[in-house]
N, C-alpha and C positions, 0 to 999 in steps of 0.2 A: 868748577870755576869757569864762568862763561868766558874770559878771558882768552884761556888756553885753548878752548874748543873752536874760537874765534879766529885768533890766530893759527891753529892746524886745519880749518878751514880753507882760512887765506893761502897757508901754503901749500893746499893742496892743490889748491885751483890753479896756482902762478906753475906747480910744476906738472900739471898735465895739460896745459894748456896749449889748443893745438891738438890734440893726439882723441879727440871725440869724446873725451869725457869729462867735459866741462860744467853737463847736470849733475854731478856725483856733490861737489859741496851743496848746492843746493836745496840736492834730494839730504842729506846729511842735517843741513840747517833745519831744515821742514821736519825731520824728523826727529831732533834734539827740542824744535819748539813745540811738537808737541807733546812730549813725554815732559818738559817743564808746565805744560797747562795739565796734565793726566795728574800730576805731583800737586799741583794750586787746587783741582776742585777733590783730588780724594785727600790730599795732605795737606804739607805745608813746606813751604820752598821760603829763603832766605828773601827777606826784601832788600839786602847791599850784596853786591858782589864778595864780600869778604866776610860775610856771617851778619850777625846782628840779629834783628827783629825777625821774625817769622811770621807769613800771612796763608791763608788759603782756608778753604771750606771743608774739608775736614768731612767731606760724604763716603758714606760706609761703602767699600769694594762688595761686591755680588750686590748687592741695593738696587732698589729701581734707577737712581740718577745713573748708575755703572751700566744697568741694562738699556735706558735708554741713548746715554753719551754711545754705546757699541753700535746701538743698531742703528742713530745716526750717522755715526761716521760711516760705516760698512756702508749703509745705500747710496752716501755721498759718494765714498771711492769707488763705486763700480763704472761710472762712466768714465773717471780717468783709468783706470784698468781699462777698459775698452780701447780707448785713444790710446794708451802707451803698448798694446799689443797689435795695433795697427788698422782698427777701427776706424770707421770715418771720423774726420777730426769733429770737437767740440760745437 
């Protein structure tokens, strides 16, 4: 329920706020939206926050779209890995 993840989100950020780790919801969101897009093109994810209708594309995992969706994101995150281990910036 995007709701709740939303809200423990929120409070996680208001309670660490100050203390240097105010990327952590963030990095958290980023990585919640994209395991909701990884569920929309291999499955099917709710269209209301409370159930209902189901939408997504439904491509077969090990499939070429799975091989290609990997080995795009993998090339894209290597230059943020670079910058987040201290690389010259972007």
């Amino acid at each position: 329920m995007p709701e709740v993840v939303i809200a423990g989100l929120w409070l996680v950020l208001h309670v660490l706020e100050g203390r240097g780790y105010e990327w952590f919801p963030l990095a958290a969101a980023a990585a919640w939206g994209s395991h909701l897009l990884a569920d929309a093109i291999f499955g099917r994810i709710p269209l209301l926050i409370l159930g209902g209708r189901r939408v997504g594309f439904t491509f077969k995992t090990g499939g070429r779209v799975d091989a290609a969706v990997t080995w795009v994101l993998s090339v894209g995150c290597l230059p943020l890995a670079w910058w987040a281990l201290g690389g010259p910036g972007l």
